[in-house]
C-alpha positions as a Markdown table, in Angstrom:
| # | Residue | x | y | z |
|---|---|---|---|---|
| 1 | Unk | -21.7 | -6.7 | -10.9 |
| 2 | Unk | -20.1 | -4.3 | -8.0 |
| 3 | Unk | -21.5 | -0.6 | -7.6 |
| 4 | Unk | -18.4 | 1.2 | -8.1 |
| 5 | Unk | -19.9 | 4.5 | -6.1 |
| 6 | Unk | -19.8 | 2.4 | -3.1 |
| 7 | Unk | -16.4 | 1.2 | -3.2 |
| 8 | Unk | -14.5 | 3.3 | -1.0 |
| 9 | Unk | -11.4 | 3.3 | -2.7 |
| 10 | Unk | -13.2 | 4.3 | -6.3 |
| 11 | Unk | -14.4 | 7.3 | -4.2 |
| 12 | Unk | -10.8 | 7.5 | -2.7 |
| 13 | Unk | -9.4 | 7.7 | -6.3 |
| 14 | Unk | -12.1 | 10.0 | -7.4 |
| 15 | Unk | -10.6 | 12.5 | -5.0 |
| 16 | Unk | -6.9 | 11.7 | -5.8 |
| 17 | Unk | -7.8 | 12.6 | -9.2 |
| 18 | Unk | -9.8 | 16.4 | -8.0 |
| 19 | Unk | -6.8 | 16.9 | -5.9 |
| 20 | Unk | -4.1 | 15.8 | -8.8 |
| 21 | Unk | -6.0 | 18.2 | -10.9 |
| 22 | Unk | -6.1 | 20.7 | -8.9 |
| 23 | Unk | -2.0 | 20.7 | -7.4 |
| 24 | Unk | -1.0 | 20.2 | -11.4 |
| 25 | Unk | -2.5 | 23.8 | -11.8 |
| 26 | Unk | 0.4 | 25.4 | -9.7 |
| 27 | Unk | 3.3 | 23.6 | -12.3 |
| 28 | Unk | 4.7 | 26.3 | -14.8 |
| 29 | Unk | 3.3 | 26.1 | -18.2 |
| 30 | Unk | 6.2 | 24.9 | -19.7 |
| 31 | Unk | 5.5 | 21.3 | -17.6 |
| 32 | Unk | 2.0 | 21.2 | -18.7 |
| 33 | Unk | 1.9 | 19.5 | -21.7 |
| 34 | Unk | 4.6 | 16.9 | -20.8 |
| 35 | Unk | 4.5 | 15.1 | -17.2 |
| 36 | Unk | 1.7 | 16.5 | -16.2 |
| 37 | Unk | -0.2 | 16.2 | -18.8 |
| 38 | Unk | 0.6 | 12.0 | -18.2 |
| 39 | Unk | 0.1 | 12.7 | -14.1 |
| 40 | Unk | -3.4 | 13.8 | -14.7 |
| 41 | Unk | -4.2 | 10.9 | -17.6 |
| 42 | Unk | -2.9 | 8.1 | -14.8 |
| 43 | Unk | -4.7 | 9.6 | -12.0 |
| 44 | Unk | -8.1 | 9.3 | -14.2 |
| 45 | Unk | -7.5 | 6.0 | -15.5 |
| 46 | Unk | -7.4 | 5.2 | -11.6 |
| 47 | Unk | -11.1 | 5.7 | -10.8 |
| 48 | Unk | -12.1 | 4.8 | -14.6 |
| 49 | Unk | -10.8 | 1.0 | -14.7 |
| 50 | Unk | -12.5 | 0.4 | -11.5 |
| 51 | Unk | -15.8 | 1.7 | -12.6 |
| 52 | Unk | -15.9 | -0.1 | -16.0 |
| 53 | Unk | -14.4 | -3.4 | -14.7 |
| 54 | Unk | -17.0 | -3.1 | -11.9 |
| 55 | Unk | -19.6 | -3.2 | -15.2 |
| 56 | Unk | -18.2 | -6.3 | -16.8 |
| 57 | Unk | -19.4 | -9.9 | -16.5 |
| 58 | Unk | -17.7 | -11.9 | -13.2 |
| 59 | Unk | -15.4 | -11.9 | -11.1 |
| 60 | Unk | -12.4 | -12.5 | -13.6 |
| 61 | Unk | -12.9 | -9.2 | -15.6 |
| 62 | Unk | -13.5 | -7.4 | -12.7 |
| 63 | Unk | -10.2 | -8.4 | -11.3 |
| 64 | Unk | -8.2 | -7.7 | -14.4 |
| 65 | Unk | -9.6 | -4.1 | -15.0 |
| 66 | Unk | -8.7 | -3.3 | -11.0 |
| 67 | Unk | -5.1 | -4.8 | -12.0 |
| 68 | Unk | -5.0 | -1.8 | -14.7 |
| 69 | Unk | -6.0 | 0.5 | -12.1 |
| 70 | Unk | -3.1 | -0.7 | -9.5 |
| 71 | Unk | -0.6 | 0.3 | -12.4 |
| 72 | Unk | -1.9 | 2.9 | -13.1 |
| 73 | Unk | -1.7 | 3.9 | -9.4 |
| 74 | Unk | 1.6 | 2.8 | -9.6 |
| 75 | Unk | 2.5 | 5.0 | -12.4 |
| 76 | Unk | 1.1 | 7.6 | -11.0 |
| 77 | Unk | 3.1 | 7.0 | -7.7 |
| 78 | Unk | 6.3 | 7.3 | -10.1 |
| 79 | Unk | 5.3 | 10.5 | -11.6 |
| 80 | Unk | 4.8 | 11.9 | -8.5 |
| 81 | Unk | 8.0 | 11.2 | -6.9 |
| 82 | Unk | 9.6 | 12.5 | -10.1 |
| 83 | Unk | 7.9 | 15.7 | -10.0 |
| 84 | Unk | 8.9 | 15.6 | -6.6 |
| 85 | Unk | 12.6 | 15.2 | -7.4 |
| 86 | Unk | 12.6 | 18.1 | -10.2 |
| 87 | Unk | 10.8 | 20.1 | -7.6 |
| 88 | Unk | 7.9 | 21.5 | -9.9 |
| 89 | Unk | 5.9 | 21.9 | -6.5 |
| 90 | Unk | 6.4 | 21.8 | -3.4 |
| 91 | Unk | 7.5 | 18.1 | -1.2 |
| 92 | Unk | 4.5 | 18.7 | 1.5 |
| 93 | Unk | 1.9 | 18.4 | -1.3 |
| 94 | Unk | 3.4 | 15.6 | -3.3 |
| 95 | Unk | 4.0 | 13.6 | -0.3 |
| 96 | Unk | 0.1 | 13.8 | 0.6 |
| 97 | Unk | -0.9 | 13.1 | -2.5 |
| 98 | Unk | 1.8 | 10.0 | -2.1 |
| 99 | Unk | 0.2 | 8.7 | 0.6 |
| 100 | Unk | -3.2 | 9.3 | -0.7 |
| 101 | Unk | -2.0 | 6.8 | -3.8 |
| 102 | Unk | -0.2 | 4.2 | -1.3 |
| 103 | Unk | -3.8 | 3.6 | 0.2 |
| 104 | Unk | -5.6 | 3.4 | -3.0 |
| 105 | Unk | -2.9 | 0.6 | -3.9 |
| 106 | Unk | -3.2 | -1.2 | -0.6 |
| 107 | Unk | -6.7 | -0.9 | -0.6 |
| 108 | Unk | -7.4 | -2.1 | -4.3 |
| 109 | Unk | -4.6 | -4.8 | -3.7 |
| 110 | Unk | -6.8 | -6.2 | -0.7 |
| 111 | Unk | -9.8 | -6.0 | -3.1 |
| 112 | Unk | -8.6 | -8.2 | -5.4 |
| 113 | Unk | -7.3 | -11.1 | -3.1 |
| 114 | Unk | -10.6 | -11.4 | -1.2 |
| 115 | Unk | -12.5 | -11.5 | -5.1 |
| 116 | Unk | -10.6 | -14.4 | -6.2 |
């Protein structure tokens, strides 16, 4: 069993998902219940399927919930560029929060080839 709080890219994702949160609340209210209404579900589900696959038994169940969370990371990379390509806000902040997801993924990715 891992402690998720120490795993730098859980904490990583924990503040992807404050700052997700917190860009979403300059998107018009029309775009709120739609896409980002799914941006800030995946960005949640990032830290979330780290923790509780940290809590399961071994190595194998660990790895498969930190598979979730690298697509979820990946959908939230698509939904991103999306919103960046409708131009709900503005390219400078999505592009952070990009590269903010790109090293969760990289990092999580590494993760789970030194736990096999």
């Amino acid at each position: 069993m891992h402690n998720f709080e120490e795993l730098l890219f859980w904490q990583k994702s924990i503040v992807l998902a404050k700052n997700v949160y917190i860009i979403c609340q300059e998107v018009s209210n029309d775009e709120k219940f739609g896409l980002i209404s799914q941006i800030k579900r995946s960005a949640v589900s990032i830290p979330s399927n780290i923790a509780e696959g940290s809590g399961r038994n071994g190595s194998k169940e660990f790895n498969h919930f930190l598979t979730v969370a690298l697509g979820s990371a990946f959908e939230l990379h698509t939904q991103l560029i999306l919103i960046r390509e409708l131009n709900l806000l503005p390219e400078e902040k999505i592009n952070a929060l990009l590269s903010e997801v790109s090293e969760i993924q990289r990092m999580i990715y590494s993760f789970k080839n030194n736990l096999k």
